[in-house]
C-alpha distance (Angstrom), angle and dihedral (degrees) to the residues before:
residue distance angle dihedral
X1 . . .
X2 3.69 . .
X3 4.04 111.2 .
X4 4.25 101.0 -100.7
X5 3.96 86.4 27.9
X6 4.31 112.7 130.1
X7 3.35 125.4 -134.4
X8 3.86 132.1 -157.9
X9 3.49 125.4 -121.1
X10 3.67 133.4 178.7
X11 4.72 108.1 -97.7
X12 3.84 102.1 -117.2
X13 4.25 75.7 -142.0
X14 3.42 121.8 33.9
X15 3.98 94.2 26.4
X16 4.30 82.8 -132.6
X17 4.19 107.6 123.9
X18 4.31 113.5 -93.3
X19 3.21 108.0 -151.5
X20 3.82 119.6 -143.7
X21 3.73 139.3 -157.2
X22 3.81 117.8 -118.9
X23 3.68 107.9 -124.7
X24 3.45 132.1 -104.6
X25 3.41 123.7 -87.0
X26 4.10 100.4 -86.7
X27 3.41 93.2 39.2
X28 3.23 93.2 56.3
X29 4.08 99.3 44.4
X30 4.04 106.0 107.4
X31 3.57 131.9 -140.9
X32 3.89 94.8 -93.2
X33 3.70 93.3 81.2
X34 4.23 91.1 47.8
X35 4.07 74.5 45.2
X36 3.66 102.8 58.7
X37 3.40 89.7 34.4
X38 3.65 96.2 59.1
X39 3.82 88.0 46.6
X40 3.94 90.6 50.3
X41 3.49 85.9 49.6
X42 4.20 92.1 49.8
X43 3.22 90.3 47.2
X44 3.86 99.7 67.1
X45 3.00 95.4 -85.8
X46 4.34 122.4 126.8
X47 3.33 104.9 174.1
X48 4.11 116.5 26.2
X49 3.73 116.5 -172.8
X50 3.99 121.1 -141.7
X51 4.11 84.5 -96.3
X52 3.99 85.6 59.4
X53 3.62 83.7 48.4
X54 4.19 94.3 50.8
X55 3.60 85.7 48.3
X56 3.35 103.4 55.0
X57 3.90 93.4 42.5
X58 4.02 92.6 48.9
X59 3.33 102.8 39.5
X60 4.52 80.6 71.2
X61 3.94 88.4 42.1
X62 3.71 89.8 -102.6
X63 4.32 118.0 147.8
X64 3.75 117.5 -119.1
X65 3.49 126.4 -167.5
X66 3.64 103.7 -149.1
X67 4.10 89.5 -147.2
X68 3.91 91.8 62.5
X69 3.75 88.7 42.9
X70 3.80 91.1 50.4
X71 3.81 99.5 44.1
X72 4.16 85.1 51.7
X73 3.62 102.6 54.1
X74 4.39 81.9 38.9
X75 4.14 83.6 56.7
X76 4.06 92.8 51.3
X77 3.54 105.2 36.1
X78 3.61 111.8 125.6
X79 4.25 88.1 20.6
X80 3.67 126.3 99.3
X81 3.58 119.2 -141.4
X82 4.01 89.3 -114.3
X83 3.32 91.5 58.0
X84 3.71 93.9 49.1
X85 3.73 90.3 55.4
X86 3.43 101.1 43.5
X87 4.03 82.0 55.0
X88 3.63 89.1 50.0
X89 3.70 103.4 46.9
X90 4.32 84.5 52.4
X91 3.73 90.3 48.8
X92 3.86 84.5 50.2
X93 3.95 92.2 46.3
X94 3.77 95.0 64.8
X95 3.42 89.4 44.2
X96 3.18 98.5 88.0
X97 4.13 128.2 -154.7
X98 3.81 139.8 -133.8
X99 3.86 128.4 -101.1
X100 3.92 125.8 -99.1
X101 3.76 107.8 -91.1
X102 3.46 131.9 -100.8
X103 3.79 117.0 -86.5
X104 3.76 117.8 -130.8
């Protein structure tokens, strides 16, 4: 599907289609590209480059969009991957979480 493009999907109410925007770009990157990155990263090396990235993802007959590879390794340059963890694990601290539940 072209990026903008709507898709039908079946109303969880009135059992007429919804129709739904696709989602921009970073929203609709998946966790293969953080994936290979990681692994680039694991493997030695500090700094991969959206090729790195195609490699990685091709080389287990995975697609890569080169743009969603590009605008990743744009959005960590100059960031280690322990700093971006040590970020994330903060940002997940005030986040907060529920309670067990209730036993019967």
């Amino acid at each position: 599907l072209a990026q903008g493009s709507r898709v039908a999907s079946p109303s969880h109410r009135s059992g007429l289609p919804r129709y739904c925007s696709r989602p921009p770009l970073a929203a609709a990157m998946s966790l293969k590209y953080a994936a290979a990155y990681m692994m680039a990263v694991l493997a030695g090396n500090d700094s991969p480059s959206a090729g790195d990235i195609q490699k990685i993802l091709e080389s287990v007959e995975a697609e890569c969009d080169s743009s969603v590879a590009e605008k990743l390794v744009s959005e960590l340059s100059g960031k280690t991957v322990h700093e971006l963890i040590k970020d994330g694990k903060e940002k997940l601290k005030a986040f907060g979480g529920g309670g067990g539940g209730g036993g019967g």
